[in-house]
VEXVEXBA-611841 format. One line per 8 residues: number of its first residue (from 0); their letters; for each residue y, z, x of N, C-alpha, C. Coordinates in pm, whole numbers, padded with zeros to 5 digits. Each point is the difference from the previous one (the first is absolute). Example, Ala and Ser with C-alpha at 12.3 -4.5 7.8 and 13.67 -1.06 7.14 Angstrom:
# VEXVEXBA-611841
0 = as = -00569/00780/01319/00119/00000/-00089/00120/00000/00090 ~ 00105/-00072/-00035/00119/00006/00082/00109/00073/-00077
***
This chain:
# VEXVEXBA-611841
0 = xxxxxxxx = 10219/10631/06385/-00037/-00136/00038/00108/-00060/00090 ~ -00003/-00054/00115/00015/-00090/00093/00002/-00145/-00053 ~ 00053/-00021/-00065/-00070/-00179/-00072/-00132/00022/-00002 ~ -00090/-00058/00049/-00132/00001/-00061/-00095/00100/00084 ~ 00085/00110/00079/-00061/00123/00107/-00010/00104/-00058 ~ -00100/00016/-00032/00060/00163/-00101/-00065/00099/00117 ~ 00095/00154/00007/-00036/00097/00027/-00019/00124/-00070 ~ -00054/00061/00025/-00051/00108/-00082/00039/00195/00067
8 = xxxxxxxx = 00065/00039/-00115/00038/00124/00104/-00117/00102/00037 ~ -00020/00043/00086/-00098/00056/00073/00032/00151/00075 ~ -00101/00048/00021/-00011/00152/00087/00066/00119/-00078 ~ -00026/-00028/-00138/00057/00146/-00081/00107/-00049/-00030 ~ 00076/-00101/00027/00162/-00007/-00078/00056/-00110/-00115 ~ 00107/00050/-00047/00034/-00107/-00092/00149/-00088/00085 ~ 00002/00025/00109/00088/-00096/00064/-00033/-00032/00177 ~ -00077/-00123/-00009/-00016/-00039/00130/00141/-00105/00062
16 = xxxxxxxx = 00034/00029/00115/00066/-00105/00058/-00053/-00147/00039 ~ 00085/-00126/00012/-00075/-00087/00038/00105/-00111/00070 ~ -00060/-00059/00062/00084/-00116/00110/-00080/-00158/-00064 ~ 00065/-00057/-00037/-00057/-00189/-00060/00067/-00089/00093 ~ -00044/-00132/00040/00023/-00120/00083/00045/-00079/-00117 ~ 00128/-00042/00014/-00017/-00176/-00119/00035/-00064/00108 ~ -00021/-00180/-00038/00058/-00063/00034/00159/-00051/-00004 ~ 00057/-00062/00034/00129/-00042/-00048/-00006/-00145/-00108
24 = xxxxxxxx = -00102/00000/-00042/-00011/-00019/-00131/-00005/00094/-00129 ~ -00036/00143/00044/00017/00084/-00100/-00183/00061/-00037 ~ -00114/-00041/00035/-00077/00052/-00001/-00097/00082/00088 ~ -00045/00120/-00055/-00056/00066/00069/-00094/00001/00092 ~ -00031/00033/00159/-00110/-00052/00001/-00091/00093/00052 ~ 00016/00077/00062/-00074/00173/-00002/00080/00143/-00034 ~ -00088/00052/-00042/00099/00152/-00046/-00110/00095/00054 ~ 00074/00145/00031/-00086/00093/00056/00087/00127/-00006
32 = xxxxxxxx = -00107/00054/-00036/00089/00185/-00052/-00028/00063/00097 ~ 00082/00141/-00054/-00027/00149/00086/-00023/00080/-00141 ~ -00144/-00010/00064/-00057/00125/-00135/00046/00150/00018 ~ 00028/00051/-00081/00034/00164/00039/00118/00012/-00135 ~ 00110/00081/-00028/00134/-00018/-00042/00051/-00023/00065 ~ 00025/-00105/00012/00103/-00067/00134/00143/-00035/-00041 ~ 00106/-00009/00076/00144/-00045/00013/-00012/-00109/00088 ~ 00090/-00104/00023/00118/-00072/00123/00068/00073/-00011
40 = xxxxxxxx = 00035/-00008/00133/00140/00023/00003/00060/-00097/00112 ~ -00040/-00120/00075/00047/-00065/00096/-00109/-00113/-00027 ~ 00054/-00142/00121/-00077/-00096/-00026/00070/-00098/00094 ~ -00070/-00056/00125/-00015/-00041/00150/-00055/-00120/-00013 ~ 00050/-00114/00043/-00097/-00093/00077/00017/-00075/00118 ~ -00084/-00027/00070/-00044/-00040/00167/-00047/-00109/00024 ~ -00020/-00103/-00042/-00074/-00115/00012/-00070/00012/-00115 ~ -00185/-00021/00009/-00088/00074/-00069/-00024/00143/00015
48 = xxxxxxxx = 00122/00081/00061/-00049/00141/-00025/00090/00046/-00127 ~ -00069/00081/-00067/00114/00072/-00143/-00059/00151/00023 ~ 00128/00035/-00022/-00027/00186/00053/00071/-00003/-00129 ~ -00044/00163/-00059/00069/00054/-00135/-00016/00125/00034 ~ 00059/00091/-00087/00020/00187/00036/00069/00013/-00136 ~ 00008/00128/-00039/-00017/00102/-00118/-00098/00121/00015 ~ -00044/00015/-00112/-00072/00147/00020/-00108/00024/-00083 ~ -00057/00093/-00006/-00121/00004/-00127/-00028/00147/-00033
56 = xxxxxxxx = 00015/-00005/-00113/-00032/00108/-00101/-00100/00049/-00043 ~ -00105/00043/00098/-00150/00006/-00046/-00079/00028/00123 ~ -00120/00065/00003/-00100/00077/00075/-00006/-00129/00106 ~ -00001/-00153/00006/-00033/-00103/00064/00095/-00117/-00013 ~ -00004/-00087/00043/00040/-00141/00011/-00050/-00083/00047 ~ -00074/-00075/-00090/-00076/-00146/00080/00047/-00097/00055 ~ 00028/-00104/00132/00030/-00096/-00012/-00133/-00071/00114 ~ -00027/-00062/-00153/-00122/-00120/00055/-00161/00134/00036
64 = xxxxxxxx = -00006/-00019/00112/-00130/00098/00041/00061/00105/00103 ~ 00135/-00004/-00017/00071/00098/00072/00035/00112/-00077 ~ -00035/00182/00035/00053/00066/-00095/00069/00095/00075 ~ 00151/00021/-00106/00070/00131/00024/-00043/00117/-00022 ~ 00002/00106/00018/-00048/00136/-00074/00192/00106/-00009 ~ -00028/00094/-00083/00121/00040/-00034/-00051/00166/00077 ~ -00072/00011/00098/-00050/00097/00045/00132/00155/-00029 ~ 00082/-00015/00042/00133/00104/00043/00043/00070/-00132
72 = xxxxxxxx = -00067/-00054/-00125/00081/00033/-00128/-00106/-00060/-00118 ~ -00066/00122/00024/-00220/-00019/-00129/00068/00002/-00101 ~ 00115/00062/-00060/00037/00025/-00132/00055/-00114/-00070 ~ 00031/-00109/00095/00077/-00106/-00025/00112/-00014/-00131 ~ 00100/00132/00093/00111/-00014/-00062/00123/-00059/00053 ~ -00035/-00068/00110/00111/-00058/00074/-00089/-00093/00069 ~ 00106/-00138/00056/-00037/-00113/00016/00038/-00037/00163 ~ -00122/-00065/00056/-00008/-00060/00132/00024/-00129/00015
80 = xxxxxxxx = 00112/-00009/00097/00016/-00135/00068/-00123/-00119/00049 ~ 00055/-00118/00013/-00055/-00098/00038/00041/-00115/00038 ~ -00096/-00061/00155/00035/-00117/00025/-00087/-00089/00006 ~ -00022/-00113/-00041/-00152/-00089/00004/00080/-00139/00067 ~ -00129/-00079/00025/00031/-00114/00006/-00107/-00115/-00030 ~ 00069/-00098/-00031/-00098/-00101/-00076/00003/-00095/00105 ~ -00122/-00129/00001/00026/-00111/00082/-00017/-00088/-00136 ~ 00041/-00126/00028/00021/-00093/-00087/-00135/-00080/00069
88 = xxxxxxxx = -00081/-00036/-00058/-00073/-00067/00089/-00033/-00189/-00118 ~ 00129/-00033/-00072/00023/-00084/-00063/-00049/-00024/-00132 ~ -00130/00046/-00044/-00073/-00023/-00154/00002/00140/-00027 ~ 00040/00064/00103/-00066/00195/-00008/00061/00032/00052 ~ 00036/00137/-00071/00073/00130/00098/-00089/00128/00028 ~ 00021/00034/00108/-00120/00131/00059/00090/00077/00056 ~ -00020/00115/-00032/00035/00125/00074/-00051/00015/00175 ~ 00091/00039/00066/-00025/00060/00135/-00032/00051/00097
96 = xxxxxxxx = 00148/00132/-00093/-00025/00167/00045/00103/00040/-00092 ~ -00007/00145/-00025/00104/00047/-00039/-00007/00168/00049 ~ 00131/00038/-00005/00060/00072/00073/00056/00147/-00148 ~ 00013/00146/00046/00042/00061/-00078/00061/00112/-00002 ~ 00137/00054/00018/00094/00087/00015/-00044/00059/-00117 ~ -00068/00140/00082/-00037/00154/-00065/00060/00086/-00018 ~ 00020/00157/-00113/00000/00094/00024/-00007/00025/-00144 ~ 00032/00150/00002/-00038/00081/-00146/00112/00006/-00146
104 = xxxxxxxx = 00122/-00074/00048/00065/-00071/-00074/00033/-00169/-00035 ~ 00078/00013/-00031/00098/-00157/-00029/-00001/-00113/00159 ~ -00036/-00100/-00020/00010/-00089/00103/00063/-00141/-00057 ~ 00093/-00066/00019/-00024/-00158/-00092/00080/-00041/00098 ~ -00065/-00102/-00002/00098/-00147/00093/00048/-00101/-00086 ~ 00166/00000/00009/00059/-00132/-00079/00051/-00109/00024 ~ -00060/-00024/00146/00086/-00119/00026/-00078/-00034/00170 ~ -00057/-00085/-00012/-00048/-00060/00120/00076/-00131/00065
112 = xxxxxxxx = -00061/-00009/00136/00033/-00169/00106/-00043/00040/00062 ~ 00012/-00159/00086/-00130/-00061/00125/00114/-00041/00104 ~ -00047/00018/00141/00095/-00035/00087/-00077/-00019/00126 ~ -00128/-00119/00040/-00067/-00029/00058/-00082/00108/-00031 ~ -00070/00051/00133/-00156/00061/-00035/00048/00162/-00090 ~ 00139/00048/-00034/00031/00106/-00023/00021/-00039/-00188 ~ -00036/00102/-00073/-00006/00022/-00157/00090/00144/00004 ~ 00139/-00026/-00092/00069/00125/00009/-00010/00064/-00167
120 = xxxxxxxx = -00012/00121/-00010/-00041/00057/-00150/00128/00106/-00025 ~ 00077/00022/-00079/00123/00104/-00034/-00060/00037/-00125 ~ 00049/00103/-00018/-00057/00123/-00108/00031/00171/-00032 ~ -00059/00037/-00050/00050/00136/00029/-00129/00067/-00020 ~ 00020/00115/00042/-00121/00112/-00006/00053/00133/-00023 ~ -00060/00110/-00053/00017/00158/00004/-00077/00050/00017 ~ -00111/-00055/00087/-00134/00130/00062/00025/00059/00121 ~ -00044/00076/-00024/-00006/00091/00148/-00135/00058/00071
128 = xxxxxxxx = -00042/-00088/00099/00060/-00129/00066/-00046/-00110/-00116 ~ 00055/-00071/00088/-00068/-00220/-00069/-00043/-00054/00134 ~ -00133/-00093/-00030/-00028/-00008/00109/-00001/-00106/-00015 ~ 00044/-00115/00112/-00002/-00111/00047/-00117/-00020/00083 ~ -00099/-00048/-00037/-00168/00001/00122/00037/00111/00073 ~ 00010/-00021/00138/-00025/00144/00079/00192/00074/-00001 ~ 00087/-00057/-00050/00119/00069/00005/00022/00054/-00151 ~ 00092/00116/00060/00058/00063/-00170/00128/00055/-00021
136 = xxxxxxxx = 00096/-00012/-00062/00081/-00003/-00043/00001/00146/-00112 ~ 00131/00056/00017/00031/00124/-00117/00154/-00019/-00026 ~ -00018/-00018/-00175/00181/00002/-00015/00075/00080/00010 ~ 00080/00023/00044/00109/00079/00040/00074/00100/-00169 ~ -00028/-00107/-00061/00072/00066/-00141/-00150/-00013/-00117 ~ 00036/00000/-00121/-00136/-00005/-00084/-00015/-00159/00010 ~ 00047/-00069/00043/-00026/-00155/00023/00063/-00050/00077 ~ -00032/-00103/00059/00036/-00067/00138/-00023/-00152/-00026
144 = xxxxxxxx = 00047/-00091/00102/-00008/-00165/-00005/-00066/-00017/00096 ~ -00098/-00104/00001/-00031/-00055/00165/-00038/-00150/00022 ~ 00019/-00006/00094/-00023/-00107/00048/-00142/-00062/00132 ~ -00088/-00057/-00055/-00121/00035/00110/-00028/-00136/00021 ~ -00077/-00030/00140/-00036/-00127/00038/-00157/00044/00037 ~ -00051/-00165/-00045/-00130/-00018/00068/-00009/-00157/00061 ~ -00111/-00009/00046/-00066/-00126/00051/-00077/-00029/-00042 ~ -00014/-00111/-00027/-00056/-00073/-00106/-00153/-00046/00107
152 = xxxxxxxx = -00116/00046/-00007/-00098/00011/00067/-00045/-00140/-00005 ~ -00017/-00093/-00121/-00109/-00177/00048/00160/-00077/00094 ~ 00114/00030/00006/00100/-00040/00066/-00083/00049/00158 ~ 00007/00102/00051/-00036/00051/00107/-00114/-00015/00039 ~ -00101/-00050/-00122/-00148/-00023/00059/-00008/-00111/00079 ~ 00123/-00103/-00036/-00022/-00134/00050/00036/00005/00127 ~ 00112/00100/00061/-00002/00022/00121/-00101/-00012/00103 ~ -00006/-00084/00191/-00114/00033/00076/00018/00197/00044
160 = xxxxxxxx = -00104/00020/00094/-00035/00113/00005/00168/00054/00144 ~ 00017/00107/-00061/00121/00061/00094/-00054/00082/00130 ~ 00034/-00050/00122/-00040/00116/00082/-00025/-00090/00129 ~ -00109/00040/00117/-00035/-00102/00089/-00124/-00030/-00028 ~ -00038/00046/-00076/-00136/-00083/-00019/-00019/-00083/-00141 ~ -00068/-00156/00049/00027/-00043/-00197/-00141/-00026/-00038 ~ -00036/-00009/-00111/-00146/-00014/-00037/00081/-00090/-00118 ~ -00151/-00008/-00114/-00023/-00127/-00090/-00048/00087/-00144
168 = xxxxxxxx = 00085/00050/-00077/-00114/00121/-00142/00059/-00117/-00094 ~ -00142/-00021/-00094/-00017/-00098/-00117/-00084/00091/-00044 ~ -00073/-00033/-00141/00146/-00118/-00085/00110/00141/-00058 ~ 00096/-00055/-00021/00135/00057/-00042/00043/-00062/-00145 ~ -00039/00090/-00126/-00053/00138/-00014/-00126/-00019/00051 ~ -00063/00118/-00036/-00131/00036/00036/-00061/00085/-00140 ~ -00099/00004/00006/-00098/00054/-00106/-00055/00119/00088 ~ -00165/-00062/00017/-00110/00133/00039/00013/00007/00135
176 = xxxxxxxx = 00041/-00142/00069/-00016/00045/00147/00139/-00129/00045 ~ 00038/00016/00154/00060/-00070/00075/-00070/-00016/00155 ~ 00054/-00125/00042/-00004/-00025/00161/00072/-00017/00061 ~ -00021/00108/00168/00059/-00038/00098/-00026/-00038/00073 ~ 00076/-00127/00029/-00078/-00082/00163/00154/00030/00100 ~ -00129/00117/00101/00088/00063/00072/00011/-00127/00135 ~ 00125/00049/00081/00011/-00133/00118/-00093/00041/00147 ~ -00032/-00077/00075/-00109/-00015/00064/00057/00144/00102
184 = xxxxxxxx = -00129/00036/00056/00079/00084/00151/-00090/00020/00091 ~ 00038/00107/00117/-00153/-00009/00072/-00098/00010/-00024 ~ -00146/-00026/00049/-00138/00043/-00074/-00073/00144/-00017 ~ 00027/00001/-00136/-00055/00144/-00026/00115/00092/-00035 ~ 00124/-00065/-00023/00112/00074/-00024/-00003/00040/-00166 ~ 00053/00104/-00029/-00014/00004/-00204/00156/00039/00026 ~ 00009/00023/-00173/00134/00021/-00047/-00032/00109/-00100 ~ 00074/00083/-00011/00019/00085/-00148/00069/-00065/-00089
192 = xxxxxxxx = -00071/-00030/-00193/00045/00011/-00095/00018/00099/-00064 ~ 00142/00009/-00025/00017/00131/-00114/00061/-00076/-00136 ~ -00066/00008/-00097/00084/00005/-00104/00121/00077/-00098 ~ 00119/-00011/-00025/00085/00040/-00005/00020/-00012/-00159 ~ 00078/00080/-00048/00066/00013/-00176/00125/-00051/00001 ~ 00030/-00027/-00096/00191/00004/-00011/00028/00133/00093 ~ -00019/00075/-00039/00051/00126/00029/00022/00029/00184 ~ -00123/-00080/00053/-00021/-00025/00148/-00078/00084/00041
200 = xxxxxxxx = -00124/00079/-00118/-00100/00114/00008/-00124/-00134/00067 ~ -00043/00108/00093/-00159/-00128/00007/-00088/00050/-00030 ~ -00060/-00071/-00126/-00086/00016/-00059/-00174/-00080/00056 ~ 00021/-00094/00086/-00140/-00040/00053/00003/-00042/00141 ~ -00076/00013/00070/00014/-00021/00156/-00173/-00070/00025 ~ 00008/-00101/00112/-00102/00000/00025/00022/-00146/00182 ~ -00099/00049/00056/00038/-00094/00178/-00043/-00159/-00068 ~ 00025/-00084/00080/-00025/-00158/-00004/00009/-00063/00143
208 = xxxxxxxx = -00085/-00076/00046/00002/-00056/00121/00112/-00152/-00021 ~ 00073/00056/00124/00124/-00139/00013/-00087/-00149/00016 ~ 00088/-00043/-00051/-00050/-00190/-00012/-00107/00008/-00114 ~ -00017/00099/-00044/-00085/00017/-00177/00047/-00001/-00127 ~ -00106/-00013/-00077/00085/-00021/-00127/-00028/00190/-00081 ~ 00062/00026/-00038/-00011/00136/-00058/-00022/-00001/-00145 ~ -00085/00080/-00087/00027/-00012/-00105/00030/00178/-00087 ~ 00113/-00042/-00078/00047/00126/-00062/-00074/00048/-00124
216 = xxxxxxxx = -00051/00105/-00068/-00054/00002/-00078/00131/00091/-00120 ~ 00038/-00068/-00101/00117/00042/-00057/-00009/00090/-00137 ~ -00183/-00029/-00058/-00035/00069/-00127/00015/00115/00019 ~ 00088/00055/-00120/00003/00141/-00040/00179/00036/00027 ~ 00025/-00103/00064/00147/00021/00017/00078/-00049/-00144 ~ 00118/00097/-00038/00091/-00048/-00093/00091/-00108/00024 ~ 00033/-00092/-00078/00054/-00130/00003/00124/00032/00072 ~ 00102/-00080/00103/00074/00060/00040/00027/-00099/00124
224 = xxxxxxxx = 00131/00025/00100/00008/00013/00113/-00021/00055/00092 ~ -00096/-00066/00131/-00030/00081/00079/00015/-00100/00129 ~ -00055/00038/00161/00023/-00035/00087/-00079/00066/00103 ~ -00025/-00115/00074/-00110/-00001/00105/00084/00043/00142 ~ -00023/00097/00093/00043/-00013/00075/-00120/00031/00147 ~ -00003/-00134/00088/-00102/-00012/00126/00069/00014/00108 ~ -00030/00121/00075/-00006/00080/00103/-00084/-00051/00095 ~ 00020/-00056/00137/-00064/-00011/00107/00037/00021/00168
232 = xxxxxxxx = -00060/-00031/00135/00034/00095/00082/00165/-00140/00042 ~ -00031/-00126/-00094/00059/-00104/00079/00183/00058/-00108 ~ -00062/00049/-00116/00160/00009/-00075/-00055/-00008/-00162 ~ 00115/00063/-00109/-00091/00012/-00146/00154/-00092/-00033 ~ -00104/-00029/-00155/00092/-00047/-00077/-00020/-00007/-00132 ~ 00088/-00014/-00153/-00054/00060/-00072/00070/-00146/-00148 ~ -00085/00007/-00084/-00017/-00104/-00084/00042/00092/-00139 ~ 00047/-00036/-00101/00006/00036/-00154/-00104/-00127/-00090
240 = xxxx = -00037/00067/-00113/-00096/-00107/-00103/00026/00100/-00070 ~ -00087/-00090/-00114/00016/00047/-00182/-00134/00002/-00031 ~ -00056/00119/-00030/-00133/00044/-00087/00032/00011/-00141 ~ -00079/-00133/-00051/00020/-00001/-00159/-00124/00091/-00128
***
């Protein structure tokens, strides 16, 4: 119990992690777990952003409608890293995205910070490799320390579009679909949309006529960061958003 919030442990375990709001009066006013066997091990805040990291002990990790999988290690005898982040959105806290340093051993992060759009995580690992999203790491001895950075993606969503060309993508997050209202050009001119992953894989492409409004179709995609980038003969340019 939270003062009058109760949570309940969930997804197979008898120890969920959890992050609570009080006031500076002392009462609670939202609480929200990470179902799975979860740890902290760190704990960030940004304004209304709160980032947390630790690890989880178990086939999965829930946070909110976001899920980890422990893919690298079925036997789940060793434990995977993690980074999430919460928004405060004042009566409620909601999950993001979260993020998860893999491999077939030991991963834990003990100690996090924020330093504008950058989230720094220290820890140690002994897999061979560990993978950081598309980078990986091997310790040198049976264990190693590290130190890894990310970007904090609704920071960067708020960014305009980088490049020479700028367009207009709402709403930010996004659900099933988004729009682009591309900028005007000669008649009969189009643009290429590609849709992009964290990773910077493109996963959807499709033309749009300039000075139009475009619409993205986003169902079936996993919750996440991704990014639009429009290609035309005048110059491209490329946008980040949040699929919730």
């Amino acid at each position: 119990m939270l003062g009058g919030i109760s949570l309940t442990n969930a997804n197979g375990s008898s120890q969920n992690a959890f992050v609570g709001k009080l006031t500076d009066t002392g009462n609670f006013v939202w609480g929200q777990q990470v179902s799975g066997y979860t740890r902290l091990g760190g704990l960030a805040v940004s304004g209304n952003n709160i980032f947390l990291a630790g690890f989880f002990f178990n086939t999965t990790a829930t946070f909110g409608s976001i899920m980890l999988i422990n893919t690298l290690n079925p036997s789940i005898t060793y434990d995977d890293a993690f980074v999430a982040k919460l928004t405060d959105n004042g009566n409620t806290g909601t999950f993001a995205w979260a993020q998860q340093i893999s491999g077939s051993l030991s991963e834990e992060i003990r100690c996090l910070t924020v330093a504008g759009r950058n989230i720094y995580a220290a820890g140690f690992f002994n897999s061979m490799p560990t993978y950081f999203g598309s980078l990986s790491l091997s310790p040198a001895s049976n264990i190693a320390a590290f130190l890894a950075s990310l970007t904090d993606p609704t920071l960067t969503a708020t960014t305009t579009a980088q490049g020479s060309l700028s367009f207009s993508l709402f709403p930010n997050p996004a659900h099933t679909s988004a729009t682009v209202q591309l900028p005007a050009g000669p008649g009969g001119a189009t643009a290429a949309l590609t849709l992009l992953d964290a990773l910077g894989r493109a996963v959807r492409t499709q033309q749009a006529a300039l000075g139009a409004r475009a619409e993205l179709d986003l169902r079936g995609l996993a919750p996440g960061l991704y990014a639009v980038r429009v290609s035309s003969a005048g110059g491209s340019g490329t946008q980040c958003f949040v699929v919730e």
